[in-house]
C-alpha positions as CSV (number, residue, x, y, z in Angstrom):
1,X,-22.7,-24.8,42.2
2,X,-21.8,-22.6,39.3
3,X,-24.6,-21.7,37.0
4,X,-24.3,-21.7,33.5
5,X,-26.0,-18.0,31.9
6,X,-27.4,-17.6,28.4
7,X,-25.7,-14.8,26.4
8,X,-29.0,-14.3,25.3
9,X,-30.6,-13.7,28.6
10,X,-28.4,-10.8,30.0
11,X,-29.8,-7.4,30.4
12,X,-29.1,-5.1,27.6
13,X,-26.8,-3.2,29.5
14,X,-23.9,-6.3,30.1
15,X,-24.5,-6.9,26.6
16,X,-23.5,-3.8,25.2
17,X,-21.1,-3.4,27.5
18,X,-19.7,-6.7,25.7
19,X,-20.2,-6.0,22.7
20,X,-17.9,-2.2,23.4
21,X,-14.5,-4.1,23.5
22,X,-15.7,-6.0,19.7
23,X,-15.6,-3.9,16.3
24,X,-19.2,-3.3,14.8
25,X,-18.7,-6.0,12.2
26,X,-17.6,-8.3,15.0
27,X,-21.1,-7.6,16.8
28,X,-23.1,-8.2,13.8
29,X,-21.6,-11.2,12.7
30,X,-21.6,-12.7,15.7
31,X,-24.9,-11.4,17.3
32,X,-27.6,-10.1,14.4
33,X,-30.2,-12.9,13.9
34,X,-30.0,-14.4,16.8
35,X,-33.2,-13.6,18.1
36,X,-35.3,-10.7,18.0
37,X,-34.3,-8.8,21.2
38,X,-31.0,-8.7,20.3
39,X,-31.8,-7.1,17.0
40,X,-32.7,-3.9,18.7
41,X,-30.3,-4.1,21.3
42,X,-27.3,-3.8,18.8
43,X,-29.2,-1.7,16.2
44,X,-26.9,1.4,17.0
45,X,-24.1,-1.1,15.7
46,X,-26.2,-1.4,11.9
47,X,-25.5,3.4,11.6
48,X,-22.2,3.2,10.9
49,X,-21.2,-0.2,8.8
50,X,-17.3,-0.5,8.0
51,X,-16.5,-4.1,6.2
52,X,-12.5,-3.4,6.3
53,X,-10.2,-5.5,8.2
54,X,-12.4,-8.6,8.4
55,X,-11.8,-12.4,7.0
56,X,-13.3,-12.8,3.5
57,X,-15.9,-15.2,5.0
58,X,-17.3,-12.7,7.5
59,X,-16.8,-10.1,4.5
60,X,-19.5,-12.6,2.4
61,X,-21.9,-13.3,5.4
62,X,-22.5,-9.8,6.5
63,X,-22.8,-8.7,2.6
64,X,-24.8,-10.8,1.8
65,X,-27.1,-11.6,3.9
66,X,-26.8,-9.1,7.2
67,X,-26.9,-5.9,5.1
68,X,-30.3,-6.4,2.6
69,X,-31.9,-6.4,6.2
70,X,-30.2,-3.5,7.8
71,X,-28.9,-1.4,5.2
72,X,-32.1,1.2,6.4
73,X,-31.0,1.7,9.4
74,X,-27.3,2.9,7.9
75,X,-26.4,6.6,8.5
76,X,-22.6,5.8,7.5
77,X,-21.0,3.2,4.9
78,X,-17.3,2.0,3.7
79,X,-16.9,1.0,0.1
80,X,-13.6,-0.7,-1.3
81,X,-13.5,-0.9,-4.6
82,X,-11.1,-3.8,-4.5
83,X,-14.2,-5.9,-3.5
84,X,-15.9,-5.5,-6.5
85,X,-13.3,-8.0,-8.0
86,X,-12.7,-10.5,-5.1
87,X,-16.4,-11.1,-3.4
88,X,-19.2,-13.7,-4.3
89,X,-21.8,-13.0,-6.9
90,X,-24.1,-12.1,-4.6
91,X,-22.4,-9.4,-2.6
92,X,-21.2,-7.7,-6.2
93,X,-25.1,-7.6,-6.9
94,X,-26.1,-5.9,-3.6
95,X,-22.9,-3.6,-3.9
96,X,-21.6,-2.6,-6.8
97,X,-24.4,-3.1,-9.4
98,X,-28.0,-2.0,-7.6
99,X,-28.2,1.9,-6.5
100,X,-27.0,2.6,-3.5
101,X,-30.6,3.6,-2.3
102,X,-32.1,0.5,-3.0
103,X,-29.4,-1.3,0.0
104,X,-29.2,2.0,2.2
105,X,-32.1,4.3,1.6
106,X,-31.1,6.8,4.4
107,X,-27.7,6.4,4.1
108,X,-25.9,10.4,4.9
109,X,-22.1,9.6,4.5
110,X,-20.4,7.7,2.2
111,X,-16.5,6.6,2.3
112,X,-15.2,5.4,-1.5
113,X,-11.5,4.0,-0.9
114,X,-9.1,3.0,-3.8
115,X,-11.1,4.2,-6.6
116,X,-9.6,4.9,-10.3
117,X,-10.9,7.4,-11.5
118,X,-13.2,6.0,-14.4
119,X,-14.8,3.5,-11.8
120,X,-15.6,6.2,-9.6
121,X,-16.7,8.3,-13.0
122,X,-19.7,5.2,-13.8
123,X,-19.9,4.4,-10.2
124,X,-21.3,7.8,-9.5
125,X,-24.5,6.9,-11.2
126,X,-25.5,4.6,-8.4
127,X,-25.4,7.5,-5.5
128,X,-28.6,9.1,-6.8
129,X,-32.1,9.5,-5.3
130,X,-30.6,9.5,-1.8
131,X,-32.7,11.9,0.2
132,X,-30.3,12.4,2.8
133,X,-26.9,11.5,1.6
134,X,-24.9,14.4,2.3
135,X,-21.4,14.0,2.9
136,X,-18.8,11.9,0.5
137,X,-15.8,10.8,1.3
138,X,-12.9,9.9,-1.0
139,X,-9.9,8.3,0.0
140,X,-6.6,7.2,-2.1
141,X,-8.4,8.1,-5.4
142,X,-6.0,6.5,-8.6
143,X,-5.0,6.5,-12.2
144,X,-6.2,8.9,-14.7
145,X,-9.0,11.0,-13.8
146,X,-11.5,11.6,-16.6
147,X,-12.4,15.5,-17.8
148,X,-15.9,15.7,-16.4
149,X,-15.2,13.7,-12.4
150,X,-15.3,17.1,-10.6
151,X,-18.7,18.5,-12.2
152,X,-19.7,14.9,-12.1
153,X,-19.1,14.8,-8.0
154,X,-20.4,18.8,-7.4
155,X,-23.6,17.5,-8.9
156,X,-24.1,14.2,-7.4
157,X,-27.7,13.3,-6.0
158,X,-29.4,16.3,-7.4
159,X,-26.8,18.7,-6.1
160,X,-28.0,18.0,-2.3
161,X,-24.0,17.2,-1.2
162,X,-22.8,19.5,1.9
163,X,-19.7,18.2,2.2
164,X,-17.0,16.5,-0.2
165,X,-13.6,15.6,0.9
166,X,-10.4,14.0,-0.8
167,X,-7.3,12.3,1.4
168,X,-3.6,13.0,0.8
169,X,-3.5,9.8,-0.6
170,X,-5.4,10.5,-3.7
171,X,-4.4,12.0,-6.5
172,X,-4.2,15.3,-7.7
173,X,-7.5,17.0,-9.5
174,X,-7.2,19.2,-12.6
175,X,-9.5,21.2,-14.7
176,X,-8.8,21.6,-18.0
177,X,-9.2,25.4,-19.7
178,X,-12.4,23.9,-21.2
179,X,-13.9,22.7,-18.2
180,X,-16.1,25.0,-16.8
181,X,-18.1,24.4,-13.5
182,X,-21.4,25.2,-12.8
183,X,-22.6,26.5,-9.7
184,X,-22.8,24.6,-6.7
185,X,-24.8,26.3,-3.8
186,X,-25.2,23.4,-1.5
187,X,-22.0,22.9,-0.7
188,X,-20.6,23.9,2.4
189,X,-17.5,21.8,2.7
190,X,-14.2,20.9,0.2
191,X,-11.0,19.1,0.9
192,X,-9.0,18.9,-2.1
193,X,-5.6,18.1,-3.5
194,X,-5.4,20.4,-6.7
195,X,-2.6,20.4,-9.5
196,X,-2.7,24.0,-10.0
197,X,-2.8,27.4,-8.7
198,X,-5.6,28.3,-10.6
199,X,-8.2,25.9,-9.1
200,X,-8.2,28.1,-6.3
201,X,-10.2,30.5,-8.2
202,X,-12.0,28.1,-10.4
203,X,-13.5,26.8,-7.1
204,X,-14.0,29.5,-5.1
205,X,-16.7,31.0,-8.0
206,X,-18.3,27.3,-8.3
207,X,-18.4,27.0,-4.5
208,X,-19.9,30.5,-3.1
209,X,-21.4,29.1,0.0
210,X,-18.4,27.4,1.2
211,X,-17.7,27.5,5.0
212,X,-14.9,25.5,5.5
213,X,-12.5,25.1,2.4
214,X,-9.2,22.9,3.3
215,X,-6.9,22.7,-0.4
216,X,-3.1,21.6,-0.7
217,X,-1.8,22.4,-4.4
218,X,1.5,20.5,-6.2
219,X,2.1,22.7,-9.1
220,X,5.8,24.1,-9.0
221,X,5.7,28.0,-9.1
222,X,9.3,30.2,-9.5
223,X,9.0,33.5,-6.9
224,X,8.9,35.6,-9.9
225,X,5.7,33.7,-11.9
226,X,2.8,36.0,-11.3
227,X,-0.5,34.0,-9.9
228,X,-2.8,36.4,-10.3
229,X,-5.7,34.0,-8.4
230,X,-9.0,35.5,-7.9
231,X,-11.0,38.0,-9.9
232,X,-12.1,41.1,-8.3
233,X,-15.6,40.3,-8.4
234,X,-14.8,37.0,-6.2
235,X,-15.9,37.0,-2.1
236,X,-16.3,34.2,-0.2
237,X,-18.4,35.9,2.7
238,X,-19.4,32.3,3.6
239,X,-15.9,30.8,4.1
240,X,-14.1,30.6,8.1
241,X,-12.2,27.7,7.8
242,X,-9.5,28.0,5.3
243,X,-6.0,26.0,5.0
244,X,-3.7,26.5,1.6
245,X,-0.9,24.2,1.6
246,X,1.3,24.8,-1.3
247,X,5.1,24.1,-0.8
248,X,6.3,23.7,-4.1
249,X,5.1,27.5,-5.4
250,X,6.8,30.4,-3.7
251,X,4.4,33.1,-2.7
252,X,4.5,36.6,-1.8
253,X,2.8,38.1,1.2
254,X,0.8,40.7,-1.3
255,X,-0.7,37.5,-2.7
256,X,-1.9,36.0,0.6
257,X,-3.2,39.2,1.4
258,X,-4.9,39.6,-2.1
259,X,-6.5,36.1,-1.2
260,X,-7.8,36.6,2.5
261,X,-9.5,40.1,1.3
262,X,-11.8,37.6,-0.2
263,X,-12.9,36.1,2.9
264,X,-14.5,38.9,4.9
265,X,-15.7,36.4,7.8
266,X,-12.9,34.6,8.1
267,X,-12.3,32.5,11.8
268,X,-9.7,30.4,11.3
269,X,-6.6,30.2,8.9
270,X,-3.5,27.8,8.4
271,X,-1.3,28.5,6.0
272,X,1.8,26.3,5.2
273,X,3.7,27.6,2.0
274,X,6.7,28.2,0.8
275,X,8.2,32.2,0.1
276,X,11.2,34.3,-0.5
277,X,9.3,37.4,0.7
278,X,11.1,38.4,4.4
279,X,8.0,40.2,5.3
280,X,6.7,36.8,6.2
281,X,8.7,37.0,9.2
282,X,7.4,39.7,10.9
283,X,4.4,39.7,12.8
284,X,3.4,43.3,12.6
285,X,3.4,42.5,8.4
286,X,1.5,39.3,9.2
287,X,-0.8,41.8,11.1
288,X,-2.0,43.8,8.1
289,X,-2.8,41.1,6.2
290,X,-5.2,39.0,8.7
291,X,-8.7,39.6,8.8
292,X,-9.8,41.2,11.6
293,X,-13.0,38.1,12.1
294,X,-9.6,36.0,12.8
295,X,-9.6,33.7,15.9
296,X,-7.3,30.6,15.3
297,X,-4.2,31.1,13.2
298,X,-1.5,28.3,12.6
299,X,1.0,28.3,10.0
300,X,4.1,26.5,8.9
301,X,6.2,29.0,6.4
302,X,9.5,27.7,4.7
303,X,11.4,31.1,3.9
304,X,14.5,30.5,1.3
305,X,17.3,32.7,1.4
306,X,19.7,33.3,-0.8
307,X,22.6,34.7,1.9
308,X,24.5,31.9,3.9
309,X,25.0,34.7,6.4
310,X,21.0,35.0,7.3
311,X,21.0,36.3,10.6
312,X,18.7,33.4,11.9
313,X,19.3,34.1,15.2
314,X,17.8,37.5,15.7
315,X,14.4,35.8,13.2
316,X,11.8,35.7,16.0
317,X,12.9,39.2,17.4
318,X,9.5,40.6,16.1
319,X,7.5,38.1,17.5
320,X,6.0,38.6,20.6
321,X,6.7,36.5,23.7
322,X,3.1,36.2,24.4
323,X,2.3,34.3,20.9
324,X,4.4,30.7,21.0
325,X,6.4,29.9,18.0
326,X,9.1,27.3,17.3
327,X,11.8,27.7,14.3
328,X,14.5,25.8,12.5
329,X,17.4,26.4,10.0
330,X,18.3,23.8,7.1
331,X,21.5,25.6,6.3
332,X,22.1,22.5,3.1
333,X,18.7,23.9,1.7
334,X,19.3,27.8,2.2
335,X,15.4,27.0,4.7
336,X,14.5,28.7,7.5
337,X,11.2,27.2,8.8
338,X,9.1,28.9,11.4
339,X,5.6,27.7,12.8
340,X,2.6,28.6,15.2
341,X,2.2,26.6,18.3
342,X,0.1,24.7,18.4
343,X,1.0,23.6,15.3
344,X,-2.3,23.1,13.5
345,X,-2.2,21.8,10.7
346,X,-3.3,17.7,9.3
347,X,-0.1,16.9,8.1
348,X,3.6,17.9,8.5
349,X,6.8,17.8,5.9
350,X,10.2,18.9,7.5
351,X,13.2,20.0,5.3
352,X,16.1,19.0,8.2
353,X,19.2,17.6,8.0
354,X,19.7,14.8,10.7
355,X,23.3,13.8,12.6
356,X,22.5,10.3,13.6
357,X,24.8,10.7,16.3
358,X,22.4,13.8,18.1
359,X,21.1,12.8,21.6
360,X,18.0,11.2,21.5
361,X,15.5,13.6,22.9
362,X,11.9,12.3,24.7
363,X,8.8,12.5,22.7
364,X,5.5,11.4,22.5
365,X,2.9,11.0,19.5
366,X,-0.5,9.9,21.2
367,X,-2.4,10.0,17.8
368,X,0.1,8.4,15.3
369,X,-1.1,5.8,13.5
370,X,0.3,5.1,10.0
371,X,4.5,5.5,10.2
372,X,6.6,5.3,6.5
373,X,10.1,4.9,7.1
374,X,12.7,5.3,4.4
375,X,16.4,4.6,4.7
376,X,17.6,3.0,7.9
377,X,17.1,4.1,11.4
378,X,16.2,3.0,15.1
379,X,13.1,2.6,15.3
380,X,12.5,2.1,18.9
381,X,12.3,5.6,19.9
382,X,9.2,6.5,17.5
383,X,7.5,3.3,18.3
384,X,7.7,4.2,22.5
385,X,6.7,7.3,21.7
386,X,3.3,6.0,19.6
387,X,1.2,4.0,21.2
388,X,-1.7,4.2,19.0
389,X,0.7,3.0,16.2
390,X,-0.5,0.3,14.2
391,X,0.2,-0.1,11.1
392,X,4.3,0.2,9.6
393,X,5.5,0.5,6.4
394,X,9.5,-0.1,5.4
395,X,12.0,-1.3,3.5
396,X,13.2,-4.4,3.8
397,X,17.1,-3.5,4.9
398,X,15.8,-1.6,7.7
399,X,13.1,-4.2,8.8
400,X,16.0,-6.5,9.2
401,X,17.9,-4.2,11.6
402,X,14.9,-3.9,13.7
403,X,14.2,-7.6,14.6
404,X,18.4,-7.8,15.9
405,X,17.1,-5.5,18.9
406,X,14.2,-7.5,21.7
407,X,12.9,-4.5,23.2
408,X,11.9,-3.0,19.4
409,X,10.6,-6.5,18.9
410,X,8.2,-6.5,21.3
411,X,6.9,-3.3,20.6
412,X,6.0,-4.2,17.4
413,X,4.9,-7.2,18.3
414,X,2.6,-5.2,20.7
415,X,1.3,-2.6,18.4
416,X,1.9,-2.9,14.3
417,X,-1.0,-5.1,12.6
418,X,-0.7,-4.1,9.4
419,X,2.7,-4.4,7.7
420,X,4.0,-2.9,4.7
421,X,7.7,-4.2,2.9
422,X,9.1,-2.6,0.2
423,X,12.1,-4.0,-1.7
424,X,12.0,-7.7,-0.4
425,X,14.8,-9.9,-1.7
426,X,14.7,-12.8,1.0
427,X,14.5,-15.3,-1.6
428,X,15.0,-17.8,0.8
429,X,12.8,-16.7,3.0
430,X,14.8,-17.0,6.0
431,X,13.5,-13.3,7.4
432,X,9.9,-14.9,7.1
433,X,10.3,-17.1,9.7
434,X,11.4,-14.1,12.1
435,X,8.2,-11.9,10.7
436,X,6.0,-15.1,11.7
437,X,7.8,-14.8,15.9
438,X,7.4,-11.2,15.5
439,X,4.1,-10.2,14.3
440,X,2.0,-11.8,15.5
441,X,-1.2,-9.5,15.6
442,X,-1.1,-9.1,11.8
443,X,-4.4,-9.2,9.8
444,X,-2.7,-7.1,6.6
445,X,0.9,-7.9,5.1
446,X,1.9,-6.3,2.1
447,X,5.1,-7.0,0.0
448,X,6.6,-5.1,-2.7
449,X,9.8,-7.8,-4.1
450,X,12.9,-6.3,-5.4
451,X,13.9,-9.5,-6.3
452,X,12.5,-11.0,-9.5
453,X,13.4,-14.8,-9.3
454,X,10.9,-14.6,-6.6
455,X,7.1,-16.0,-7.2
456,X,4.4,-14.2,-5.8
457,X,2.4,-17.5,-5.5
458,X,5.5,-19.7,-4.1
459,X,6.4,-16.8,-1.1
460,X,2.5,-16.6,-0.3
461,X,2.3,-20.4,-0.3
462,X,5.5,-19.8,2.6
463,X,3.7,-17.0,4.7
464,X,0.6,-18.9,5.3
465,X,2.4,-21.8,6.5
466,X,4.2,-19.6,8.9
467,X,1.1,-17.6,9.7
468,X,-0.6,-20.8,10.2
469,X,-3.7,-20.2,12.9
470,X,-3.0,-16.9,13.4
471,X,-4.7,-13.8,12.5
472,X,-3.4,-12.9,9.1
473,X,-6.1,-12.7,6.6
474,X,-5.2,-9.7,3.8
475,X,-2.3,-10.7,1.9
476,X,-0.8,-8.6,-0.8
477,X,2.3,-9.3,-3.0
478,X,4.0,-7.1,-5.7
479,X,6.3,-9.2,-8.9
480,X,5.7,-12.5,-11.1
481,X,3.3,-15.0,-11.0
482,X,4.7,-18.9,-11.8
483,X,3.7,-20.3,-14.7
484,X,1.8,-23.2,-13.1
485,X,-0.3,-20.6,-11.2
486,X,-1.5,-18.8,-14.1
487,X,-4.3,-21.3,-15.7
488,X,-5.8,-21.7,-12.4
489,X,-4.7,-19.6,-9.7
490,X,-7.5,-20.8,-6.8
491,X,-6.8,-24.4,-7.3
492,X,-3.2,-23.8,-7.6
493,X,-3.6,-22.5,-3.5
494,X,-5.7,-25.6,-2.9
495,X,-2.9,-27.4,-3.7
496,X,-0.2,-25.9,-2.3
497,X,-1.4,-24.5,0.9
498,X,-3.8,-25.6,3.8
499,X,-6.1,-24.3,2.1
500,X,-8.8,-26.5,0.6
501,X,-12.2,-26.2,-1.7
502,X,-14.4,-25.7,1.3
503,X,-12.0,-23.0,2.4
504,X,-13.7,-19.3,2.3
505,X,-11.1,-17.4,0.4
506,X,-10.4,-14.9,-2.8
507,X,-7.6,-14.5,-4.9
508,X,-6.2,-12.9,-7.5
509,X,-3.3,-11.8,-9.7
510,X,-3.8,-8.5,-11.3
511,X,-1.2,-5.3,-12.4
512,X,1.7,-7.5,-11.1
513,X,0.1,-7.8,-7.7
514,X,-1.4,-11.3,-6.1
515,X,-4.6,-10.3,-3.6
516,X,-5.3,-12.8,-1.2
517,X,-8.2,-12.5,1.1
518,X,-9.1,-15.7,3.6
């Protein structure tokens, strides 16, 4: 006779084995409350608290009333600022209004996504008095960023920050003539996307205990402009980690070699820059410049010529067999493009021309995620190669070639669960209904319309019919909202969809984009 077991009576052991194929949110939504015992069994699941990716009612449960009684036990916490407009009362209190040390009192690292940068300016007043907070996190940063954000951020809590970083996906920082930054001893750590040149120095003299220093700079720099970056009384005898990613200013080796004289203890370096200096080529120049403290070295250097008869083929000739390195010619662009291997470096732009008739060649991408495709391609080949792909963005004429071909089907099917369409013009929504057979893992669907005599509100009213019991819960749509929607945007979904007034859902139309959350 079979015997029916408790969930609540297995040994700690099955349970967390359990609980290791569930997401942390999952756990405490499902398990915290449910009796005392399990309480401490999952507490390593109430250090590091990340709300993304759920349904808006187990967004409003754990906010609300999981997280006033475990926020002390938070080492690590994920902030959206998107919530602040789209969750209960309650939750914006706990949030977004009270200081942060009021809800996590030991809280050490902090992730802000999809700030602007005058919410972030006030919200910065509510990460004070946190004795060990020491590591924020920015990520996809927006809109205009006001004069004083940077001195505001060096200085946050009492100046007790180690370590500050800023994705790719936010914007670039600038500091205008007149604003000056203080010093900033504590911290150790700065990953930054700059505007200009000139940060480099401006940051550098604010920053003198920095250890690892990871910047990537836009400004647009002719060979010939002079950048003249640090002052002689600079050194950073801290710093050995440093990566300078600037591919829009063309630099000269004397320049990189001004700038690594700074960094007397230098251990590892990854340059990828742009240059019409040849001396860049060859590794007994390269020599004289590196410190000697030097253990890791990656690069990626673009080198412009202005002869179509570059002899490319004798470039690595002063490059020793011993020390791997991979190169390329974009003869269109006047490019030659030679790297380190291993390659190195976060992030990778290639200047290439492509035949789409060349042989396909076997890859593989183990760690790819995120995948933006422009233009129209086969995607088949990337997606076998990534199987830790998950989320897809593209434009809607090459999302239609895709779903002609099974076998691409199904590996989307398989592995994308968060969808991104730019350009939509199915007014009919005839490609929806394909979407709805294809994806059917999605929880996060975003679509940018091309065309405008389509309704936000009418195509989201179509997608949640399709997606109908599945698990599709963030929904995101760019262009007009009907006139009938407008006075009442909530009720108009209650009447047009399965949803209903006891439903647990957010919505709103704001900037020419609907946000719907179930």
């Amino acid at each position: 006779m079979n015997q029916i077991t408790c969930l609540e009576t297995l040994p700690d052991e099955i349970i967390l084995q359990t609980c290791s194929y569930l997401r942390g949110i999952d756990v405490l939504y499902s398990f915290y409350n449910l009796n005392r015992r399990l309480n401490i069994t999952i507490t390593g699941y109430c250090r590091y608290i990340n709300l993304l990716a759920v349904t808006h009612n187990q967004f409003e449960h754990v906010a609300s009333k999981i997280l006033p009684n475990i926020g002390y036990a938070a080492f690590s916490f994920v902030l959206h600022a998107s919530w602040e407009t789209i969750m209960s009362e309650k939750a914006f209190q706990i949030l977004f209004c009270s200081p942060i040390s009021l809800v996590f009192p030991h809280i050490q690292r902090i992730i802000l996504k999809w700030f602007s940068g005058e919410r972030l300016f006030t919200f910065m007043d509510n990460l004070n008095d946190l004795s060990q907070l020491i590591q924020l996190d920015i990520r996809g940063l927006r809109g205009i960023i006001p004069k004083k954000l940077l001195t505001k951020i060096f200085s946050l809590n009492h100046c007790q920050l180690k370590s500050i970083s800023f994705d790719d996906d936010s914007v670039d920082l600038v500091l205008l003539d007149d604003d000056e930054l203080d010093c900033y001893p504590n911290l150790e750590e700065l990953r930054i996307d700059a505007k200009s040149c000139r940060m480099l120095e401006i940051l550098l003299k604010a920053l003198p205990n920095l250890r690892c220093f990871h910047i990537s700079i836009s400004e647009h720099l002719l060979s010939s402009t002079p950048k003249q970056l640090l002052l002689a009384s600079i050194t950073s005898h801290h710093l050995v980690d440093f990566e300078l990613r600037s591919i829009a200013a063309f630099w000269t080796l004397d320049e990189i070699i001004d700038l690594l004289h700074r960094m007397p203890s230098l251990k590892k370096l990854a340059l990828d820059i742009c240059t019409k200096d040849d001396r860049f080529l060859k590794k007994d120049h390269l020599d004289t410049c590196l410190p000697k403290s030097l253990t890791e070295f990656y690069f990626f250097i673009r080198y412009y010529y202005l002869d179509k008869n570059f002899p490319i083929d004798t470039l690595l000739d002063s490059w020793p067999t011993h020390i791997p390195v991979a190169f390329w010619d974009d003869r269109s662009k006047y490019c030659a493009s030679i790297h380190s291997i291993p390659y190195g470096l976060r992030s990778l732009i290639l200047s290439a021309t492509l035949d789409t008739k060349t042989k396909h060649v076997p890859i593989r991408v183990p760690w790819l995620k995120k995948l933006d495709v422009y233009g129209k391609c086969d995607l088949f080949y990337l997606l076998d190669a990534a199987p830790a792909l998950d989320r897809l963005l593209i434009q809607y004429d090459c999302l239609k070639l895709q779903l002609n071909e099974k076998r691409t089907c199904d590996l989307l099917r398989q592995r994308i669960v968060r969808l991104h369409i730019s350009d939509w013009i199915d007014s009919k929504s005839d490609l929806l209904e394909q979407l709805a057979f294809v994806f059917t893992s999605l929880y996060e669907l975003v679509l940018s319309i091309k065309d405008s005599q389509i309704f936000v509100n009418e195509l989201a009213s179509r997608i949640l019919f399709l997606w109908h019991n599945q698990s599709l819960f963030s929904l995101y749509i760019n262009g007009q909202l009907a006139d009938d929607a407008k006075e009442n945007l909530r009720q108009w979904f209650i009447d047009h969809t399965n949803l209903t007034t006891n439903s647990s859902f957010a919505v709103k139309y704001n900037e020419n984009w609907l946000d719907l959350w179930i």
